[in-house]
DOPAFI-593082 format. One line per field, with one value per residue (C-alpha): residue in three letters; x, y, z. Coordinates in steps of 0.02 Angstrom, whole numbers, always signed. Layout:
BEGIN
residuo <- (Ala,...) $
X <- (X,...) $
Y <- (Y,...) $
Z <- (Z,...) $
% end
This chain:
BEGIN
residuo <- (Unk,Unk,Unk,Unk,Unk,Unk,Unk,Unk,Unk,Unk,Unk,Unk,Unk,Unk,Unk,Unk,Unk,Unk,Unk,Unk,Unk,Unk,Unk,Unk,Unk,Unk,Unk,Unk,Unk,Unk,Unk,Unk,Unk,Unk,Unk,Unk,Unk,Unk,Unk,Unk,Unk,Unk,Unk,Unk,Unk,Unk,Unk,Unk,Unk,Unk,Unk,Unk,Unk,Unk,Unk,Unk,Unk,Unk,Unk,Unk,Unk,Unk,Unk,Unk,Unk,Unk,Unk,Unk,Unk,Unk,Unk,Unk,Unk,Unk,Unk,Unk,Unk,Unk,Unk,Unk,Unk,Unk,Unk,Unk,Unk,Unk,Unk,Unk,Unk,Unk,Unk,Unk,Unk,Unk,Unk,Unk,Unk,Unk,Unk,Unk,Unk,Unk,Unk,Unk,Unk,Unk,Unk,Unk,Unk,Unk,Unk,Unk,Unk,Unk,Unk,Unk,Unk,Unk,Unk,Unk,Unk,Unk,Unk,Unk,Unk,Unk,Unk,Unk,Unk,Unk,Unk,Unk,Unk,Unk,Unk,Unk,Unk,Unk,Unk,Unk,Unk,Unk,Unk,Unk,Unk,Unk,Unk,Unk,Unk,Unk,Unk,Unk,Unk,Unk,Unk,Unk,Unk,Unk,Unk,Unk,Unk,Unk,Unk,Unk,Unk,Unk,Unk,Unk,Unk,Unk,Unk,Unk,Unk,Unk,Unk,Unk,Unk,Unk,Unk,Unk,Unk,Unk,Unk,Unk,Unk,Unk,Unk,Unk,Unk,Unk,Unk,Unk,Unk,Unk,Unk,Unk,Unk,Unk,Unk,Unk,Unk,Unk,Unk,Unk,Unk,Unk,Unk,Unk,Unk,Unk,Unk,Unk,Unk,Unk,Unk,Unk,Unk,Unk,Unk,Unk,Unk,Unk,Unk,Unk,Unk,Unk,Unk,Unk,Unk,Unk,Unk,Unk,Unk,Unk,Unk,Unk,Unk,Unk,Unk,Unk,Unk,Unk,Unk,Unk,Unk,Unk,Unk,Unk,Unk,Unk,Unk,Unk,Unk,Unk,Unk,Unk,Unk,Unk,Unk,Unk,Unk,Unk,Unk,Unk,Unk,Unk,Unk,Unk,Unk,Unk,Unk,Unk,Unk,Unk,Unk,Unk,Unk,Unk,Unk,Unk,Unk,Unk,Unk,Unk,Unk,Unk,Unk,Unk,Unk,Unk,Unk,Unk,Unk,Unk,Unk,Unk,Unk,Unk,Unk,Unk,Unk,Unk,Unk,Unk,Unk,Unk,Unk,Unk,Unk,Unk,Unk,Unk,Unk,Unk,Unk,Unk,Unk,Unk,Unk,Unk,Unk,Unk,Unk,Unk,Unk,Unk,Unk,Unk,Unk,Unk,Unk,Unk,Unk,Unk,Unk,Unk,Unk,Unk,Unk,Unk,Unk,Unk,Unk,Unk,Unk,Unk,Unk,Unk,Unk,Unk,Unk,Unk,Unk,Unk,Unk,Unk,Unk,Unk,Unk,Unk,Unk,Unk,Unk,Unk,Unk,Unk,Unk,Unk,Unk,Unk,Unk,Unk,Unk,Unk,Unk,Unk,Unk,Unk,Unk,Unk,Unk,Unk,Unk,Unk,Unk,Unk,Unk,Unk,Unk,Unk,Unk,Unk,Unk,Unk,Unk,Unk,Unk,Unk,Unk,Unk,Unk,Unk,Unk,Unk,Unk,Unk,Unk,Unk,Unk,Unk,Unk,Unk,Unk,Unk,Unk,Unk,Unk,Unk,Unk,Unk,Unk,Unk,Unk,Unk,Unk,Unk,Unk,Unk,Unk,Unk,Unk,Unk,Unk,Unk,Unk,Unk,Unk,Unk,Unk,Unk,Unk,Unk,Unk,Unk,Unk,Unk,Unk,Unk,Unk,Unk,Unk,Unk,Unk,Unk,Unk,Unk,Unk,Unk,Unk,Unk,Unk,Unk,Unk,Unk,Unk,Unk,Unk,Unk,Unk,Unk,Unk,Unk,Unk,Unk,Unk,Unk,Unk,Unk,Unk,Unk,Unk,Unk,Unk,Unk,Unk,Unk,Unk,Unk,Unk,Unk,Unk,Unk,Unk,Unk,Unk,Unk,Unk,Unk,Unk,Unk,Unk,Unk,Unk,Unk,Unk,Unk,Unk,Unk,Unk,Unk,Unk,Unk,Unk,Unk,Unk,Unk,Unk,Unk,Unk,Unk,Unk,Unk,Unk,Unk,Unk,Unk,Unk,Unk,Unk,Unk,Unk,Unk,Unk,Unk,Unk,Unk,Unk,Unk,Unk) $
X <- (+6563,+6421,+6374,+6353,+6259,+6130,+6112,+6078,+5942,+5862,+5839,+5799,+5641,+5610,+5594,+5473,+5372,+5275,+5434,+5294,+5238,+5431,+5452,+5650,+5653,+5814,+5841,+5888,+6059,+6151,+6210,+5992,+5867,+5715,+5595,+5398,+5275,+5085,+4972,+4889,+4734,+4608,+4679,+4681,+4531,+4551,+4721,+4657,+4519,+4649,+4743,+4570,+4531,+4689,+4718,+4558,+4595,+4753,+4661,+4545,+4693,+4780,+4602,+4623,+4797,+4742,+4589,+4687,+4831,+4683,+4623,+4782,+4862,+4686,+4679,+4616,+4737,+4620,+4457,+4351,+4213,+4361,+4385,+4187,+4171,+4322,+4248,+4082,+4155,+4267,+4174,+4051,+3902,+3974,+4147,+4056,+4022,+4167,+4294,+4449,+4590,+4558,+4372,+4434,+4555,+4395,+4291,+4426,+4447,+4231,+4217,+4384,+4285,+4126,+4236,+4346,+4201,+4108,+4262,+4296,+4177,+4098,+3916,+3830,+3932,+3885,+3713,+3699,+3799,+3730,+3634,+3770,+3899,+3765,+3761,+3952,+3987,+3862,+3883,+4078,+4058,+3925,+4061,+4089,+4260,+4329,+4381,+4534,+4527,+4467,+4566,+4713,+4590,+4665,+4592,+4761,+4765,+4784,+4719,+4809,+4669,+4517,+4354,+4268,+4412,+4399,+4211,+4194,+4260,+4160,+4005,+4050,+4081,+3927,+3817,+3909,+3939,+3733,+3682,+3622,+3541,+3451,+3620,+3665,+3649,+3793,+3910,+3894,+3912,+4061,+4170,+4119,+4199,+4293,+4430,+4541,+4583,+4391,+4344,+4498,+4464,+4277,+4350,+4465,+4294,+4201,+4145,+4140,+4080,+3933,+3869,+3975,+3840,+3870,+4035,+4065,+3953,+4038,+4201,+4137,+4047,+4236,+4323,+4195,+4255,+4430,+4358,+4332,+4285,+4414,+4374,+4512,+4592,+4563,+4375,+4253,+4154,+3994,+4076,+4184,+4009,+3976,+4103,+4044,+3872,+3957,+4055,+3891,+3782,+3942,+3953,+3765,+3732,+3901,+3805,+3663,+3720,+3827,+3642,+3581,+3500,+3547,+3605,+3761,+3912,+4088,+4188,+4207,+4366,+4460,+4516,+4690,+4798,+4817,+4688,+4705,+4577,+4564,+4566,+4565,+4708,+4745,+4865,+4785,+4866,+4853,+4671,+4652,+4790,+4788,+4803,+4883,+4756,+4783,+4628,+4486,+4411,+4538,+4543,+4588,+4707,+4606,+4426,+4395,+4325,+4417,+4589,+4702,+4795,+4874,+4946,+4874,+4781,+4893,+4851,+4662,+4679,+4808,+4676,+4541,+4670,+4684,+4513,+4491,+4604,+4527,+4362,+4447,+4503,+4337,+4225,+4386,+4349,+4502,+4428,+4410,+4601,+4595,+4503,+4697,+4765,+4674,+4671,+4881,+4910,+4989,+5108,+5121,+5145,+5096,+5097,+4912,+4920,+5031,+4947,+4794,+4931,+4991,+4813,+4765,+4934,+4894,+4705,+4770,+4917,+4787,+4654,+4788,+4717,+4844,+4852,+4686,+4588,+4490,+4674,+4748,+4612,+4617,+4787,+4852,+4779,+4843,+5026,+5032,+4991,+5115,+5239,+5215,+5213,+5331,+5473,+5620,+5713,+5867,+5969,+5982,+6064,+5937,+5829,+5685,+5722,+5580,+5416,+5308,+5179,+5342,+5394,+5226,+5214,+5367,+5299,+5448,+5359,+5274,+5412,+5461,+5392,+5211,+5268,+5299,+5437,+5402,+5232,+5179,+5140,+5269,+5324,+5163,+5207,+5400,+5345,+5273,+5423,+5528,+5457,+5481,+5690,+5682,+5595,+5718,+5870,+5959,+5909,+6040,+5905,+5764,+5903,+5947,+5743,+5716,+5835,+5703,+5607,+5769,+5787,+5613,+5661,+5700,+5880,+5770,+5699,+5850,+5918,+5793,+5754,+5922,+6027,+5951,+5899,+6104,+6170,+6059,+6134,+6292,+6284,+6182,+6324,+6496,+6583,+6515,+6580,+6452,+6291,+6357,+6403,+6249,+6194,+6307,+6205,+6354,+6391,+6210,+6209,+6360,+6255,+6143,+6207,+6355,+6194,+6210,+6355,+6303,+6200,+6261,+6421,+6331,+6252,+6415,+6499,+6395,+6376,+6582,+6568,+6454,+6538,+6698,+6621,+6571,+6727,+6785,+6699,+6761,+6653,+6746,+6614,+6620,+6796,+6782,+6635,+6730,+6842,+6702,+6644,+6788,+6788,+6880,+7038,+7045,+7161) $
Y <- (-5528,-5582,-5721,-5576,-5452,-5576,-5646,-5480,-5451,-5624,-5575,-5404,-5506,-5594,-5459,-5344,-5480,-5639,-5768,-5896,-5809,-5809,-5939,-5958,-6050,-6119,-6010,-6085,-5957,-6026,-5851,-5800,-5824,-5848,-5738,-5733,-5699,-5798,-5657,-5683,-5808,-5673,-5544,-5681,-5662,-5480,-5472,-5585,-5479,-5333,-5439,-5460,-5267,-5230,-5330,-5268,-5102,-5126,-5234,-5077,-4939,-5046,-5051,-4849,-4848,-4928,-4820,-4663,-4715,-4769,-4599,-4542,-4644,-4639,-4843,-4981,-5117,-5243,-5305,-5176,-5325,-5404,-5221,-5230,-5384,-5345,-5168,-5263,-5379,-5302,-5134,-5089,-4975,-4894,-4864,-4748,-4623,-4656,-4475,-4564,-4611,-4782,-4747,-4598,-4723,-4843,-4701,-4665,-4818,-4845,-4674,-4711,-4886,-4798,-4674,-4770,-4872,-4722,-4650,-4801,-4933,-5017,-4967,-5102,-5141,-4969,-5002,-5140,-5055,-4880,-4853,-4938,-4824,-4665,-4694,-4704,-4528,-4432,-4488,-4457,-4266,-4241,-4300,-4197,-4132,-4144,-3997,-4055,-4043,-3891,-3792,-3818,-3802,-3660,-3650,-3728,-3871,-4040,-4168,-4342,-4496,-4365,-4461,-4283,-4249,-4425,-4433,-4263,-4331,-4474,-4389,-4272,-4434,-4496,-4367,-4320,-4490,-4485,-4630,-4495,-4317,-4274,-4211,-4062,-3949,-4035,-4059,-3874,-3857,-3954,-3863,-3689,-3787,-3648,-3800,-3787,-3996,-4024,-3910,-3989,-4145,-4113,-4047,-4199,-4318,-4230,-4341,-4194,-4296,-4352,-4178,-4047,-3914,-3962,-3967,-3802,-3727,-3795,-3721,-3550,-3567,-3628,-3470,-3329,-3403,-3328,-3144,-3091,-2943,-2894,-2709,-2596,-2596,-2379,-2413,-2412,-2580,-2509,-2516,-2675,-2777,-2751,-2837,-2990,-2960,-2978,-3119,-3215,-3159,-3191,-3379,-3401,-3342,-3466,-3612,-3545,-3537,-3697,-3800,-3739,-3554,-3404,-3363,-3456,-3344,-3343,-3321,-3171,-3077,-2991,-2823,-2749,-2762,-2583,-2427,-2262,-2154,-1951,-1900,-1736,-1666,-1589,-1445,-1312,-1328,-1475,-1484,-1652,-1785,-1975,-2113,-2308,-2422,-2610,-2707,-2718,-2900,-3044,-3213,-3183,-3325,-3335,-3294,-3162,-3000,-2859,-2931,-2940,-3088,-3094,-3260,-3368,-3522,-3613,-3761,-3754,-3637,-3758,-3883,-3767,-3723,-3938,-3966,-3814,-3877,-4051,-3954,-3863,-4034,-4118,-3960,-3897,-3700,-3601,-3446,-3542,-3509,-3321,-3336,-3393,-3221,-3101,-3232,-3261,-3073,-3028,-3153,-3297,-3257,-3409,-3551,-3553,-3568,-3699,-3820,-3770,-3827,-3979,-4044,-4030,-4091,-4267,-4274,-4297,-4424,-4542,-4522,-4613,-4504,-4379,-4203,-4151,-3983,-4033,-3998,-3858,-3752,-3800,-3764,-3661,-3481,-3515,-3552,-3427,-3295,-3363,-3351,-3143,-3127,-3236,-3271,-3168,-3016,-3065,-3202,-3297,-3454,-3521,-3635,-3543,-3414,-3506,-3517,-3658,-3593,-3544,-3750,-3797,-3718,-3807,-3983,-3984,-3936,-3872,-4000,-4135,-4158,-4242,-4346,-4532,-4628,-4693,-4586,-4614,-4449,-4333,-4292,-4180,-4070,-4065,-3890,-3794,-3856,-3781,-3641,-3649,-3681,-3523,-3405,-3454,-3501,-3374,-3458,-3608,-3689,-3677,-3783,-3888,-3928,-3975,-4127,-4210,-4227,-4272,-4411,-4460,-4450,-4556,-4558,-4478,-4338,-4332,-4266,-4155,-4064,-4077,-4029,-3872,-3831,-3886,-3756,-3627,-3628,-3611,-3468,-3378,-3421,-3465,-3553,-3475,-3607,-3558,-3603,-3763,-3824,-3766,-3940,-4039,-3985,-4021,-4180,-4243,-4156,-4265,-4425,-4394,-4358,-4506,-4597,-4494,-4585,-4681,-4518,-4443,-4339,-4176,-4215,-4293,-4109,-4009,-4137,-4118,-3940,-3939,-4062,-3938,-3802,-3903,-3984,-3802,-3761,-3904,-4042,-4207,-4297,-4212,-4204,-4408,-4430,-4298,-4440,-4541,-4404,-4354,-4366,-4499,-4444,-4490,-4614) $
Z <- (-1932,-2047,-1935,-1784,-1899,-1925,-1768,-1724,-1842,-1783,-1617,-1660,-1750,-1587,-1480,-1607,-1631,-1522,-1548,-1566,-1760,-1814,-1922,-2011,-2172,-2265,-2419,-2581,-2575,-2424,-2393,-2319,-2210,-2254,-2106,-2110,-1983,-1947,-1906,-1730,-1762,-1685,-1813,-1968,-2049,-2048,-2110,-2246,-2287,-2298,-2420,-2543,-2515,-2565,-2727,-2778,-2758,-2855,-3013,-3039,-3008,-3161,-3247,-3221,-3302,-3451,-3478,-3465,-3585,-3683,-3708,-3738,-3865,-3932,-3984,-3871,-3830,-3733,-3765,-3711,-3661,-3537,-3476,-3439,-3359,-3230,-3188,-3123,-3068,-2938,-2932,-2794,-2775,-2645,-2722,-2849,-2690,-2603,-2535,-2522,-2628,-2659,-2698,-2809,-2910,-2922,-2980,-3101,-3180,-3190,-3275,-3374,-3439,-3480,-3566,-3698,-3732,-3779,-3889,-3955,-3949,-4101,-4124,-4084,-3904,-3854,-3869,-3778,-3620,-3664,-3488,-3405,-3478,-3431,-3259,-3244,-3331,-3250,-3076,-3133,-3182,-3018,-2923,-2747,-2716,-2567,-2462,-2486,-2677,-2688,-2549,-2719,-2874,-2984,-3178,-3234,-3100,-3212,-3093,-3114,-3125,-3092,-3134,-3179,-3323,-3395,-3397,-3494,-3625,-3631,-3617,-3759,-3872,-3837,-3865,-4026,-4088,-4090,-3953,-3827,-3874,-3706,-3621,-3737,-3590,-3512,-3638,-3646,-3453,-3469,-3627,-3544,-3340,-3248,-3237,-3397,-3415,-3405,-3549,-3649,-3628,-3692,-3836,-3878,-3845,-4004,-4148,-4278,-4434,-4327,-4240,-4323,-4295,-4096,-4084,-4192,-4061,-3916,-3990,-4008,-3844,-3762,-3839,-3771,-3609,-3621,-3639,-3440,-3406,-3249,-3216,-3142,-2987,-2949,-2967,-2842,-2774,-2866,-3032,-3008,-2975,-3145,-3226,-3129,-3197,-3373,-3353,-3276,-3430,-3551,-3479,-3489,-3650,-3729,-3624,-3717,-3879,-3861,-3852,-4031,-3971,-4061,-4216,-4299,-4248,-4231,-4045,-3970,-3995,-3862,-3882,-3901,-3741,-3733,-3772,-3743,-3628,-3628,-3428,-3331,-3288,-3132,-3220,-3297,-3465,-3559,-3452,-3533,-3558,-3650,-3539,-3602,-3511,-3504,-3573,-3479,-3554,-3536,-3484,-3282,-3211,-3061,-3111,-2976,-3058,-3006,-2988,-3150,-3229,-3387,-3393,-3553,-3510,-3653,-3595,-3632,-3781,-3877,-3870,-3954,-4095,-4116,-4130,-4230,-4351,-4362,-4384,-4534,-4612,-4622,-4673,-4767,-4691,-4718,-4621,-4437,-4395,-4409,-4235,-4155,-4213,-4098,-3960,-3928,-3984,-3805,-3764,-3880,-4067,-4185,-4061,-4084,-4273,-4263,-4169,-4315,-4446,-4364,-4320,-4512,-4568,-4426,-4508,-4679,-4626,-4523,-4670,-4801,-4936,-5038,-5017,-5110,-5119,-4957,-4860,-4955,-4939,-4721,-4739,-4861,-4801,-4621,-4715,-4810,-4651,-4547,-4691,-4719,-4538,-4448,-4538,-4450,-4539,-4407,-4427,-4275,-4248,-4089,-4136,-4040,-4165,-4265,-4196,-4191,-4335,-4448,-4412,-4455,-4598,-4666,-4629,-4494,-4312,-4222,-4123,-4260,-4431,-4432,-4617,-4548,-4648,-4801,-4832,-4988,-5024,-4989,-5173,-5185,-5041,-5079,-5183,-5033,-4929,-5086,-5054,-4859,-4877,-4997,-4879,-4704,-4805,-4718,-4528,-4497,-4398,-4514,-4638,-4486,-4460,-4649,-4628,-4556,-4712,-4821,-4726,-4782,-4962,-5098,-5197,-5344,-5215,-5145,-5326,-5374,-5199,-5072,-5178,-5276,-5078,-5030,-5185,-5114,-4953,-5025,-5126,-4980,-4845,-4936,-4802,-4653,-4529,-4415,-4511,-4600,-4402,-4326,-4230,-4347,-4498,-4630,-4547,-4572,-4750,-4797,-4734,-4860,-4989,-4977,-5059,-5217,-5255,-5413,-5499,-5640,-5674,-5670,-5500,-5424,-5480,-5403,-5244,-5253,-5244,-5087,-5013,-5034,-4945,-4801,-4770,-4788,-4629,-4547,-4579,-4580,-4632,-4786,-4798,-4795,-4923,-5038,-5130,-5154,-5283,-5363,-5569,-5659,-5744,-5918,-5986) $
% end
């Protein structure tokens, strides 16, 4: 049977193809058949130059990967110099200016080049390449779309390899890192871009130690953009042309003010979602009645005045509350996060904040310095808000029970806790996080979330913070089975503490009377480690 399936598929060969090009080869497994064809001779030299076009295509579409994870991971893993050479080398002139996908992938590995050696690129190399690198990022963000492109372009489309997203960036780190000061105008341009992953990744280009005047004004000039005037939907065409008047003037005047003119300012809030307007009636008694209007002036999803759109461009925004957070931990201004407040208000309650947090929290761990006044006072007055504000009355066993800022605040989240292991530092923040396990000890996921700093600890912390924080739980839940098995908390718990074993009688009695209450609940983890703790009977 195998010998007629693939005499079958031989002559199947010999009929799709000139018999004469078939060649059969002797495999090294006697169970194949080795089959290749020879091109036609007229066609040869074509195929062949096919075959070149092709791998070159390919070298600079893995030239593109490596920018863009570049940019990302935010480190450079080849020599930027190699990544130079190759980019000239198999680059054309006309690939710069080319519509379709191969020339966009060439485009976006030319502007992703120019881009990582303007983020990250030692001084004196980007001198040397500095025009070089010029001509790549602007002819990157003057790029043409094609019809194509733009028949799907929403605010919140996220492009994947799009030469105009990775060259904002780099412009933005040029111009702030100080090697260029003529293109102010569009590194404003670009932070205020009607696309959402253009302005962001402006943002995430800025050098703020070099040009924090700029990029504070960029910032402020990125926020005004989410207040859009939209207008309402009963009025007439006369009066909905004005909004569009005043969201024209609004983005001119944060271009403006993003290139140094006008008066140092913070953003422009948005109002309340709701106010209330006095109308006619058309009864005689009441003659005049309150009316709950939605807000005119909100970001609109699709930028078309007159039309209304309340979905959050979180996207965009969570990158402002980042880099307002690393502008926080460098000037050390404890006011800039009240701006994140009024802007998630309507659907999103401290997500903002909590990026601020985390962003200050990752600018101290990559500095290597200890937690000094310069973070507390970036940090603290942002804590302490989300503490008297988000900390739920209701206990709730879901984990999304605690939002992102509430994590944060706790050195826990937003996601995972931003302390690597072994941080050197940790015993001078294990007060605030005291304080953190008192305020939610009532939340079995806020006790759940705090084991991810334990596990960070020493034998010594260990002692003198888990298991005050351990006792605590216990007197505030008993045995409640269902917080000391929320996620296999107890089991965990037990984990930890079975490397208490050698501490002191006192400590091994009260670790024994945890340990009780756990296995209690049904821990048999706890139930195990128990023995290991019991007291020695005297002989």
């Amino acid at each position: 049977m195998w010998r007629d399936e693939t005499q079958d598929k031989l002559n199947r060969y010999l009929s799709d193809a000139d018999p004469q090009s078939v060649n059969f080869e002797e495999s090294d497994d006697e169970n194949k058949i080795l089959v290749s064809l020879d091109p036609p001779e007229e066609n040869a030299a074509e195929l062949e130059a096919q075959s070149l076009e092709q791998a070159r295509t390919n070298s600079l579409s893995e030239l593109a990967t490596w920018a863009k994870r570049s940019l990302e991971a935010g480190e450079v893993v080849v020599e930027l110099s190699d990544a130079i050479k190759l980019l000239n080398e198999k680059a054309t002139d006309q690939d710069l200016v080319a519509a379709d996908f191969s020339g966009r992938m060439i485009q976006a590995a030319s502007a992703g080049v120019a881009a990582v050696l303007a983020r990250f690129g030692p001084p004196e190399l980007v001198e040397t390449h500095l025009n070089w690198a010029q001509v790549r990022l602007l002819g990157a963000i003057s790029r043409e779309r094609t019809p194509e492109e733009s028949q799907f372009l929403v605010p919140e489309s996220l492009m994947s390899f799009d030469p105009q997203t990775i060259a904002a960036g780099g412009i933005a780190a040029i111009v702030t890192r100080g090697f260029l000061t003529d293109l102010d105008e569009t590194v404003a341009e670009l932070v205020t871009h009607q696309l959402h992953a253009v302005g962001s990744a402006t943002l995430k280009g800025f050098d703020w130690a070099q040009r924090p005047e700029l990029a504070w004004r960029c910032l402020v000039a990125a926020l005004d953009t989410y207040v859009f005037d939209t207008g309402y939907d009963w009025e007439a065409d006369r009066k909905k042309r004005h909004p569009e008047k005043t969201n024209i003037k609004r983005l001119r005047n944060a271009v403006r003010f993003a290139t140094g003119r006008g008066r140092s300012r913070g953003p422009i809030l948005p109002p309340k979602p709701y106010r209330t307007r006095w109308v006619r009636s058309k009864k005689l008694y009441p003659p005049v009645v309150p009316v709950k209007l939605r807000a005119r002036s909100i970001r609109n999803e699709d930028e078309r005045p007159g039309s209304y759109g309340s979905d959050f461009p979180y996207e965009l925004v969570n990158t402002l509350a980042k880099e307002t957070g690393r502008l926080a931990a460098i000037s050390t201004d404890g006011q800039a996060w009240k701006t994140l407040t009024d802007l998630e208000q309507r659907q999103y309650k401290g997500d903002l904040v909590g990026s601020y947090l985390d962003a200050v929290t990752h600018e101290l761990v990559v500095s290597n310095r200890p937690p000094d006044d310069r973070f507390w006072k970036a940090w603290q007055p942002a804590a302490d808000w989300v503490m008297s504000n988000l900390v739920p009355r209701v206990q709730n066993d879901e984990w999304q029970n605690l939002d992102n800022a509430l994590r944060a605040a706790g050195f826990v989240g937003p996601y995972m806790t931003p302390m690597p292991p072994n941080w050197p530092h940790l015993e001078m923040l294990l007060p605030r996080i005291d304080s953190w396990v008192d305020a939610t000890k009532q939340h079995a996921s806020a006790a759940y979330a705090v084991l991810a700093i334990c596990e960070r600890m020493s034998p010594a912390q260990l002692e003198a913070w888990f298991v005050p924080w351990l006792i605590a739980y216990s007197q505030e839940h008993k045995s409640n089975a269902s917080f000391w098995m929320y996620a296999g908390f107890s089991d965990k718990a037990a984990g930890l503490l079975a490397t208490l074993e050698g501490r002191p009688d006192t400590i091994r009695a009260q670790i024994r009377k945890i340990l009780s209450i756990m296995a209690d609940a049904g821990s048999l983890s706890a139930r195990e480690i128990h023995p290991r703790f019991a007291s020695n009977r005297p002989s």
